[in-house]
C-alpha atoms as one frame of an Amber mdcrd trajectory, in Angstrom:
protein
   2.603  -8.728 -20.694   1.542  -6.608 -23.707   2.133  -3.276 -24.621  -1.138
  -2.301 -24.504  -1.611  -4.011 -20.878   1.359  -1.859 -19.710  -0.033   1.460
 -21.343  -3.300   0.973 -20.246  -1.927   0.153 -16.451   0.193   2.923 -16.388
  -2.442   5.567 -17.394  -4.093   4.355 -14.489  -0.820   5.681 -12.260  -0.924
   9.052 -14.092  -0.853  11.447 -10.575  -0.362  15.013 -11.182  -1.581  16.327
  -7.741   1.366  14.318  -5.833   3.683  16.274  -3.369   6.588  18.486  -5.176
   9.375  15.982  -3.436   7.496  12.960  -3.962   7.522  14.270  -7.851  11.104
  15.204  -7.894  11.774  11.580  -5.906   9.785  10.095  -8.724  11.705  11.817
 -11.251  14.879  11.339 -10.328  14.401   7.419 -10.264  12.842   7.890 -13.897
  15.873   9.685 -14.907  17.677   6.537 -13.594  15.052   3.657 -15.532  14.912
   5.416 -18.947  18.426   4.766 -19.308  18.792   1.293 -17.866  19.154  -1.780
 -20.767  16.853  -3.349 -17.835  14.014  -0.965 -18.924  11.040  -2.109 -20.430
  10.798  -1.526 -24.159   7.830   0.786 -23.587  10.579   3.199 -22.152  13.365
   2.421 -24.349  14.141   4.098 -27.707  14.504   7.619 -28.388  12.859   9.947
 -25.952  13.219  13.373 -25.428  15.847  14.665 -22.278  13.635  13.524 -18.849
  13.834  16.992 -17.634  11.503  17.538 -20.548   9.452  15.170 -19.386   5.898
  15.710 -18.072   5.136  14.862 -14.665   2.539  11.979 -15.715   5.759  10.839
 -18.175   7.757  10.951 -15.276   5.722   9.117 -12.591   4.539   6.598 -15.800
   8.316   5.745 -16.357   9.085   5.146 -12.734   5.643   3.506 -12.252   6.837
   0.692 -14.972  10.261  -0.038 -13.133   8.227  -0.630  -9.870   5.729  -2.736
 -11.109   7.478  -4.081 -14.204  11.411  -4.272 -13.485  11.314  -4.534  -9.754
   8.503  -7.083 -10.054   7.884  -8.394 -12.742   4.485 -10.037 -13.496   4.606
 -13.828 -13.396   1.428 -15.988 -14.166   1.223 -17.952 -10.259   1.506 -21.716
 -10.494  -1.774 -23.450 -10.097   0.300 -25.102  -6.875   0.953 -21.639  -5.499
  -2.748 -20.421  -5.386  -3.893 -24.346  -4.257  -2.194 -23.788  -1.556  -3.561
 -19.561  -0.574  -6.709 -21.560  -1.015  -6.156 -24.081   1.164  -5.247 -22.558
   3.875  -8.164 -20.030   3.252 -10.603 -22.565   3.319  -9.102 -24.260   6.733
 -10.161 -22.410   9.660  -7.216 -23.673  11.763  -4.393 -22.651   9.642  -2.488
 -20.256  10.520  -1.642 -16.836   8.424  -5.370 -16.917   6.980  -5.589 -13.449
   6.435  -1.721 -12.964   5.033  -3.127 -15.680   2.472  -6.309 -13.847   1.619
  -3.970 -10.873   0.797  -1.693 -12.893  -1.129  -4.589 -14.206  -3.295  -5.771
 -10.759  -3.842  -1.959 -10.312  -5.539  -2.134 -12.751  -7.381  -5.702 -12.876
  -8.718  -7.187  -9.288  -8.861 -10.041  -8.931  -9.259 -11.164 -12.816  -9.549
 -10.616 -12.993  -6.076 -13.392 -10.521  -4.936 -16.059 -13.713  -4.703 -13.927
 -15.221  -2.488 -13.582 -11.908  -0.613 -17.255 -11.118  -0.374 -17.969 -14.769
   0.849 -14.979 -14.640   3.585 -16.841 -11.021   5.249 -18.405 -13.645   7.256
 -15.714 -15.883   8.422 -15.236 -16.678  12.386 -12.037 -15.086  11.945 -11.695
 -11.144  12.278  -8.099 -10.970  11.141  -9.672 -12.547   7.802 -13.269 -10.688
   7.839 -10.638  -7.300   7.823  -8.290  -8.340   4.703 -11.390  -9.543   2.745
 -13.192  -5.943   2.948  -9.241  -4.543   2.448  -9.034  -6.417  -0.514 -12.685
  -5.628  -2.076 -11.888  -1.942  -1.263  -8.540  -2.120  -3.159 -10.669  -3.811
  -5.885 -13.080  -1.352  -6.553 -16.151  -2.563  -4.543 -15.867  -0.154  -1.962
 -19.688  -0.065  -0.990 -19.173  -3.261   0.356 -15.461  -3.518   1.376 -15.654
   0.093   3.680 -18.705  -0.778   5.950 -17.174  -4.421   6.221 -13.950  -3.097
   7.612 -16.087  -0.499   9.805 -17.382  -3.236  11.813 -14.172  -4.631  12.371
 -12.712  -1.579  13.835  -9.687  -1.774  12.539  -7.085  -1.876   9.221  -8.240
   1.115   7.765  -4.818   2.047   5.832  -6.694   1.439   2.401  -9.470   3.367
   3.003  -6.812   6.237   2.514  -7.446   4.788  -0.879 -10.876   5.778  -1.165
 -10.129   9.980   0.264  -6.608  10.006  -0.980  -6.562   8.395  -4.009  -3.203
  10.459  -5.874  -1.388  10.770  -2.349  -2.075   6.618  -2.418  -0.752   6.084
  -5.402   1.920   8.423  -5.659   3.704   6.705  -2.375   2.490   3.082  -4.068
   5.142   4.249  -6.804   7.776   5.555  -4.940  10.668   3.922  -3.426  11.099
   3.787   0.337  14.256   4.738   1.982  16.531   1.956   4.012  14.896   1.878
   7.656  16.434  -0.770   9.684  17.381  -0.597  12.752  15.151   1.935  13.474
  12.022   2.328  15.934   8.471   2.722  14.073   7.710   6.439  14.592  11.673
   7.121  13.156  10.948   4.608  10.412   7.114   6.990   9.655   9.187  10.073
  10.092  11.412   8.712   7.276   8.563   7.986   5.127   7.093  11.432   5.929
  10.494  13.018   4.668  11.068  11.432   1.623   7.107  11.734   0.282   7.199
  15.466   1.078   4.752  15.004   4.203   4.894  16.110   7.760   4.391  13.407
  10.547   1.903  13.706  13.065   2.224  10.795  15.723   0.582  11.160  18.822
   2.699  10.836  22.278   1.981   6.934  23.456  -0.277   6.773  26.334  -0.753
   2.834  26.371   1.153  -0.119  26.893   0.667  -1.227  23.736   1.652   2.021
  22.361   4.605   2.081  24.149   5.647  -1.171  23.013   4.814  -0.117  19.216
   6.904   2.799  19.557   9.469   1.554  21.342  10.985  -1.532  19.006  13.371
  -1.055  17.030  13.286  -2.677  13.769  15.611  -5.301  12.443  14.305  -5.551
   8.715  13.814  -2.269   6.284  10.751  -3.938   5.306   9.290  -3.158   1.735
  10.687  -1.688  -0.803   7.351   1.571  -1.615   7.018   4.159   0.324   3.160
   3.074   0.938   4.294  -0.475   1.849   7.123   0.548   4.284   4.409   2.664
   6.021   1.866   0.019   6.441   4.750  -2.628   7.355   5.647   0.396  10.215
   2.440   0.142  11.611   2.219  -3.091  12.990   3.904  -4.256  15.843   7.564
  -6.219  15.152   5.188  -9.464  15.138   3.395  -8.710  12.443   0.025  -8.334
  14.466  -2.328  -4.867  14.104  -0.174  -2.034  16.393  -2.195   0.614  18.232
  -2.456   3.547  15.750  -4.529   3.872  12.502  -3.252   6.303   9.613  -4.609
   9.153   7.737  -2.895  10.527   4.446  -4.019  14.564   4.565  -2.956  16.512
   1.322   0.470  17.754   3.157   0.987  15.371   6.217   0.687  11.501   7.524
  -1.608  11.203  10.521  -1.279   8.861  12.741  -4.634   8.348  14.808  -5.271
   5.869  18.069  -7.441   3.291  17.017 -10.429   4.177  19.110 -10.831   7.884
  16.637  -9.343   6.469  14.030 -12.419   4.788  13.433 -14.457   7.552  14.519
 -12.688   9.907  11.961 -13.494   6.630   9.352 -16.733   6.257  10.188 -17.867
   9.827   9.796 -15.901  10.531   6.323 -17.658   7.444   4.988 -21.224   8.066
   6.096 -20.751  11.679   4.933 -19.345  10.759   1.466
């Protein structure tokens, strides 16, 4: 990658409304990168003291280590996306819709065709991460009444009304959460971005189930990740509750006014 590439996609993280902890989280693990040998050399060389940092420096420094140290980009071998598109294009594979998300990884924004083509596939698991993935790609107008109509998956419209909060817990590291139910493992997530946790008592079998299971993996390493890893079931399918990222808390939301409370945001913005 160049050094322009990594400028330009860090300016793009720059977040200066993010909570006070999730700041001081993000600091602290900048304070940590700027003097690893691991760094990348955009961060290495003199530099001021990080406590004289800036916030953007700050959240820019730990931004890189996520999405440069931690995982660092790789061009995807022409076998790797044969086979995403395989599987895409057969409607009795299984894990369509984990593979349209993987493409979206690995391609960007040259997967939105694909995307906009697969809104009409037989398969609603697949209809939903196409219109996730051309919201996350900047074609909103088309990705947000798409997942509407599906009723469900509506963690990246957060994207779209809570763009910093997003991004801030995109860049943040999660805490370890195994072992530990999915409103504990939320709770956790709540704690160490800053937010309060607002998750309604379970009224539903399926609710019950969600919020009963404990966890046996920590799941991903972001703080945004872990929380939409936390709210599916321990299966991997959709769980009962929708969230909602508010300015000071995380919201969880059954999915009946989840997409109520979706719904009327979008038609009012």
């Amino acid at each position: 990658m160049k050094l322009e590439e990594v400028e330009s996609a860090l300016r793009g993280i720059a977040l200066p409304r993010a909570p006070r902890s999730l700041r001081e989280r993000v600091l602290e693990e900048a304070a940590k990168e700027l003097a690893s040998p691991h760094a990348p050399t955009i961060l290495r060389g003199p530099r001021p003291r990080v406590e004289k940092l800036s916030l953007v420096g700050a959240i820019l420094a730990s931004a890189a280590v996520l999405s440069i140290v931690l995982f660092p980009p790789a061009p995807a071998p022409k076998t790797r996306l044969d086979e995403l598109l395989s599987r895409i294009q057969d409607p009795e594979a299984v894990g369509r819709a984990q593979a349209v998300r993987s493409l979206g990884d690995i391609a960007g924004r040259k997967a939105m065709p694909l995307a906009s083509s697969l809104l009409q596939d037989r398969d609603r698991d697949v209809r939903a991460a196409a219109a996730e993935l051309l919201i996350s790609g900047g074609a909103a107008e088309l990705g947000a009444p798409a997942l509407l109509r599906e009723g469900r998956g509506f963690t990246v419209m957060n994207l779209l009304r809570s763009a910093d909060l997003w991004k801030a817990m995109a860049g943040a590291r999660g805490p370890e959460l195994s072992g530990r139910s999915a409103p504990e493992r939320i709770r956790e997530i709540g704690r160490a971005a800053g937010l309060d946790v607002i998750v309604p008592p379970p009224s539903t079998p399926e609710e019950r189930r969600w919020a009963s299971e404990r966890r046996t993996k920590s799941g991903p390493p972001t703080l945004l990740a872990a929380l939409e890893f936390s709210l599916r079931q321990d299966d991997g399918s959709p769980g009962p509750y929708e969230v909602v990222l508010d300015a000071g808390a995380i919201r969880l939301l059954p999915l009946a006014e989840a997409l109520t409370f979706w719904r009327t945001w979008w038609e009012r913005e």
